[in-house]
N, CA and C of each residue as an Amber inpcrd file, in Angstrom:
protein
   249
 147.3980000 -24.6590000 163.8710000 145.9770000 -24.6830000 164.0840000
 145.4950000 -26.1260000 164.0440000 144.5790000 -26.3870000 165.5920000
 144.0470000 -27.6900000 165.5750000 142.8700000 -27.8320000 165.1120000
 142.3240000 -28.8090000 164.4210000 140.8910000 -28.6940000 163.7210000
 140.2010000 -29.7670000 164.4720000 138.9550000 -29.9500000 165.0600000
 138.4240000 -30.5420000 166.3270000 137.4610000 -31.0700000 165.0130000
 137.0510000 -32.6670000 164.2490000 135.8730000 -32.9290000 163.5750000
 135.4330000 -34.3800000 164.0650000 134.5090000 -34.4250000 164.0260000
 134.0830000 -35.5700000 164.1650000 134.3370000 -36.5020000 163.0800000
 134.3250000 -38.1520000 162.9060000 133.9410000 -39.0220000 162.3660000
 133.7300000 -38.9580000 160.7440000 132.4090000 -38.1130000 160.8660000
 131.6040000 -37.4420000 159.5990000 132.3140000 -36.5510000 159.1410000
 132.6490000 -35.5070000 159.5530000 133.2630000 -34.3810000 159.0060000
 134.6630000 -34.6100000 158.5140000 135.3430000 -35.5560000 158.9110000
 136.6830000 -36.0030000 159.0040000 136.9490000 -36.8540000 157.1550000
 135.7020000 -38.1740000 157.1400000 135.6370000 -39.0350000 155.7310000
 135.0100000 -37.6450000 155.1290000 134.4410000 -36.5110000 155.0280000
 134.0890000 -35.5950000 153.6620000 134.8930000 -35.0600000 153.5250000
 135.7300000 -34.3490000 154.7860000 137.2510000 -33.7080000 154.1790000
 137.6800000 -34.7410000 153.5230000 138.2460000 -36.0780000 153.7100000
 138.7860000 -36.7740000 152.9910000 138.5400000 -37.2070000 151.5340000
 137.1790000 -37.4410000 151.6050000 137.0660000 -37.8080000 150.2160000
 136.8770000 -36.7100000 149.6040000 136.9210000 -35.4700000 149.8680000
 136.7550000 -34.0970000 148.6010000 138.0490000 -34.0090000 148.7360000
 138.9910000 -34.1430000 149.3330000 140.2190000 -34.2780000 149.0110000
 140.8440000 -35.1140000 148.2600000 140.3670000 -36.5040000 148.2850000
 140.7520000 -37.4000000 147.1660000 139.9660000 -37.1960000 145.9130000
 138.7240000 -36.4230000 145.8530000 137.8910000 -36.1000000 144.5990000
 139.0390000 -35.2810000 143.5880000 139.3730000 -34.0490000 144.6680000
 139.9010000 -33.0200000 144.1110000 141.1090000 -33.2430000 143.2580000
 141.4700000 -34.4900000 144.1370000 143.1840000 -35.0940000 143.5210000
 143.0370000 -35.7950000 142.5170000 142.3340000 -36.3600000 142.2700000
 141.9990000 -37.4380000 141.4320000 141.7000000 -37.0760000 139.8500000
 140.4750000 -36.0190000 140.0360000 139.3760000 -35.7100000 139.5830000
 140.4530000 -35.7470000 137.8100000 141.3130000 -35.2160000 137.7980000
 141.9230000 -34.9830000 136.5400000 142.1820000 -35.3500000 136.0890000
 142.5830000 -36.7580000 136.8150000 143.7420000 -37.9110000 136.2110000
 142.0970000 -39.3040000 135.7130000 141.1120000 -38.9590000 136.4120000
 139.8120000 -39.6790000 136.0880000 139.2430000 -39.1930000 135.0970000
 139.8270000 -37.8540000 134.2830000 138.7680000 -37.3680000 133.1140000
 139.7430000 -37.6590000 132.2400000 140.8650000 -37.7390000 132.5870000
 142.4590000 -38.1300000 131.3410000 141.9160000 -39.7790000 130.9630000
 141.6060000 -40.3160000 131.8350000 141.5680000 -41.8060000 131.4340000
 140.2740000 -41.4760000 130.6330000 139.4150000 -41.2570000 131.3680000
 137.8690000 -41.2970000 130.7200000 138.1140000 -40.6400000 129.0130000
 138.7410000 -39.2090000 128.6120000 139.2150000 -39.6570000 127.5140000
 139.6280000 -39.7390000 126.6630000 140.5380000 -41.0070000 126.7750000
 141.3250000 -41.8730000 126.2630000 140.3350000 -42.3610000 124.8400000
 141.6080000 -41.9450000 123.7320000 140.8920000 -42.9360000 122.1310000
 141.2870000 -44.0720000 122.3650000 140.8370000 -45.2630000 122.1010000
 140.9850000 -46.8690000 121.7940000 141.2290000 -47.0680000 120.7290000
 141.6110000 -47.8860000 119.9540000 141.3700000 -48.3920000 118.5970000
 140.3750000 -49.6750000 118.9710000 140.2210000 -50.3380000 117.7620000
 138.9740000 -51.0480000 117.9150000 139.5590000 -52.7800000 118.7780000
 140.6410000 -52.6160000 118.7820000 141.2410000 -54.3150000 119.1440000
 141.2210000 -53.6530000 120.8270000 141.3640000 -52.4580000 120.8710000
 141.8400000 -52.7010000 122.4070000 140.3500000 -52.3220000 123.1130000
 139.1280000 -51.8350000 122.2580000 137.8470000 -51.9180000 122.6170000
 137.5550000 -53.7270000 123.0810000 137.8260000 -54.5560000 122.0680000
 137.4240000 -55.6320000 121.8680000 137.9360000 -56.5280000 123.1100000
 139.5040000 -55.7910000 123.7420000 140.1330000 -56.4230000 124.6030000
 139.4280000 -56.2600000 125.6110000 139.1420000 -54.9610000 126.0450000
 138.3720000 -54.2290000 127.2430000 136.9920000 -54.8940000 127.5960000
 136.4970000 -55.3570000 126.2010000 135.0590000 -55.6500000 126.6290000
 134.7790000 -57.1770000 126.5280000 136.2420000 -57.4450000 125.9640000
 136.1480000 -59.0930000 125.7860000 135.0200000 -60.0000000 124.5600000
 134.8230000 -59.2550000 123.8520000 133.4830000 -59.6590000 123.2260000
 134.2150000 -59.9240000 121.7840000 133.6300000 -60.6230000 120.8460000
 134.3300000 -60.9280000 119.4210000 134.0000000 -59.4790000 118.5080000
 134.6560000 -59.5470000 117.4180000 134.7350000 -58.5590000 116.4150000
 132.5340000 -58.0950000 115.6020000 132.3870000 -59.3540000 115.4740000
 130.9530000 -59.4210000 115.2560000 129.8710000 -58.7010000 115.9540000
 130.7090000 -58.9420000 117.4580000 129.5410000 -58.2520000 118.3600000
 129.8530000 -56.9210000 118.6780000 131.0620000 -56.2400000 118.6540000
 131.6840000 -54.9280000 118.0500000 131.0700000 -54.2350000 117.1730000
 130.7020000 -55.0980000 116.3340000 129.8170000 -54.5680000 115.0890000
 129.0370000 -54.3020000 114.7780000 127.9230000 -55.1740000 115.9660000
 126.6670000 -55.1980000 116.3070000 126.3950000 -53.4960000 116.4740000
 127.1850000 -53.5760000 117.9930000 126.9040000 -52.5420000 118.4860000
 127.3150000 -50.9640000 118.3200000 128.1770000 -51.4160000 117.1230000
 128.6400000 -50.0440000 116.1250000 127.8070000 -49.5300000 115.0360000
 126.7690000 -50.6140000 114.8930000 125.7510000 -50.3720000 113.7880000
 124.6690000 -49.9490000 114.5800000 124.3690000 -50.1920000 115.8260000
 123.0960000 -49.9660000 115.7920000 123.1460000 -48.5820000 117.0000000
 124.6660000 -48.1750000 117.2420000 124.6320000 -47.0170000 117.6120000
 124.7820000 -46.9010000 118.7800000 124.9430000 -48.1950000 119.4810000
 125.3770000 -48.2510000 121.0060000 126.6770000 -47.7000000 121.7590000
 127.0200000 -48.3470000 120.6530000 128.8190000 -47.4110000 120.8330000
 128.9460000 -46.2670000 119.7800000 129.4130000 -45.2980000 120.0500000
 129.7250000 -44.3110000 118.9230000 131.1440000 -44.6940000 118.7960000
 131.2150000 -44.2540000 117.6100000 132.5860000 -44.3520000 116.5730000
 133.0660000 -42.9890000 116.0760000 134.2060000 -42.8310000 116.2260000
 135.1710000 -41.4980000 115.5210000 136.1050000 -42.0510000 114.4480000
 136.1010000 -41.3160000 113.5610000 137.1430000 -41.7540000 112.5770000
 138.7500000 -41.0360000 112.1810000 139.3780000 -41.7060000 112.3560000
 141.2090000 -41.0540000 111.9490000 141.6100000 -42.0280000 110.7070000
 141.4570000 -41.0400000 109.4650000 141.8690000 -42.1300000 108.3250000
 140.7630000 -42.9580000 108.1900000 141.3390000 -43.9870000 107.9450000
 140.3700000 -45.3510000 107.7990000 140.2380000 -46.1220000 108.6970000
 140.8390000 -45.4170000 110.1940000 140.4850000 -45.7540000 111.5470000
 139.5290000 -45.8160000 111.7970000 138.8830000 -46.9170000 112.7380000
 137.7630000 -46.2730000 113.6040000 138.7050000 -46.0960000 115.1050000
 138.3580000 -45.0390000 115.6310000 138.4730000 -44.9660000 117.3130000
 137.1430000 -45.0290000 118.0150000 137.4520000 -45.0160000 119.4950000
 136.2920000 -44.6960000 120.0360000 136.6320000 -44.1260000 121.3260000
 136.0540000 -43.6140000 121.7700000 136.1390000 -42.7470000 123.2000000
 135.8850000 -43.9080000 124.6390000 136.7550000 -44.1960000 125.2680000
 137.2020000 -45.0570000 126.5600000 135.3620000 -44.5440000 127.4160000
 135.3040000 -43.3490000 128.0150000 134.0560000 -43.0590000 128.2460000
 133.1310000 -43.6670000 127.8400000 132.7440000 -43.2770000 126.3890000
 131.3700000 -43.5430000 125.9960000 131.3080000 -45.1460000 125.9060000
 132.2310000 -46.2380000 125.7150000 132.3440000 -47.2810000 125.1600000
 131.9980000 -48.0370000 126.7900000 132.5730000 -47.3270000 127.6510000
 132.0360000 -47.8670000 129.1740000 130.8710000 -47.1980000 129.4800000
 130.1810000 -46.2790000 128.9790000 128.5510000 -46.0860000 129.3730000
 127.8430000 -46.9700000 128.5810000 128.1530000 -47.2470000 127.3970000
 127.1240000 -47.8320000 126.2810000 126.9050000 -49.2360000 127.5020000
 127.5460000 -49.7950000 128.2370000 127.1570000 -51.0150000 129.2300000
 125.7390000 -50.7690000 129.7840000 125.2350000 -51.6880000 129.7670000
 123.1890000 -51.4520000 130.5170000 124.1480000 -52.4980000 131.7580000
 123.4800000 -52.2810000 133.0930000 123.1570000 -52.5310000 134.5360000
 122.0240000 -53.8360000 134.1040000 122.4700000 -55.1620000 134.6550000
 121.5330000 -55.6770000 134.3200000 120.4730000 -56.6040000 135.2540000
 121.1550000 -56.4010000 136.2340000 120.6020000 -56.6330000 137.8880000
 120.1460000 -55.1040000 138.6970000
């Protein structure tokens, strides 16, 4: 069976096809626990300013032990758009 699409119809098959493929392996990363050094790596910022934003609630924090973790997700939303 030949499928006749245009242009348009052709990139939405495609990309709901790459949505569909993807989609699982994008919520596995999303999430991902960190510990706090590889937060610090990710966001490049010093331990202080980690701290900042662990106190005042920007980032949420989970605890294992006397761990802190944090959720890969939330630690990339807590970012503000600044343009």
């Amino acid at each position: 069976m030949v499928l006749q699409l245009n242009q348009v119809e052709l990139a939405e098959l495609i990309n709901s096809s790459i949505k569909t493929h993807l989609e699982p392996f994008l919520k596995t990363a999303n999430d991902t626990l960190l510990s706090k050094k590889e937060v610090l790596e990710l966001l490049g910022i010093t331990t202080n300013t980690l701290d900042k934003h662990i106190k005042s609630g920007a980032i949420p924090t989970y605890g294992l032990g006397s761990r802190l973790m944090f959720k890969r997700a939330e630690v990339m939303d807590s970012l503000i758009r600044i343009n």
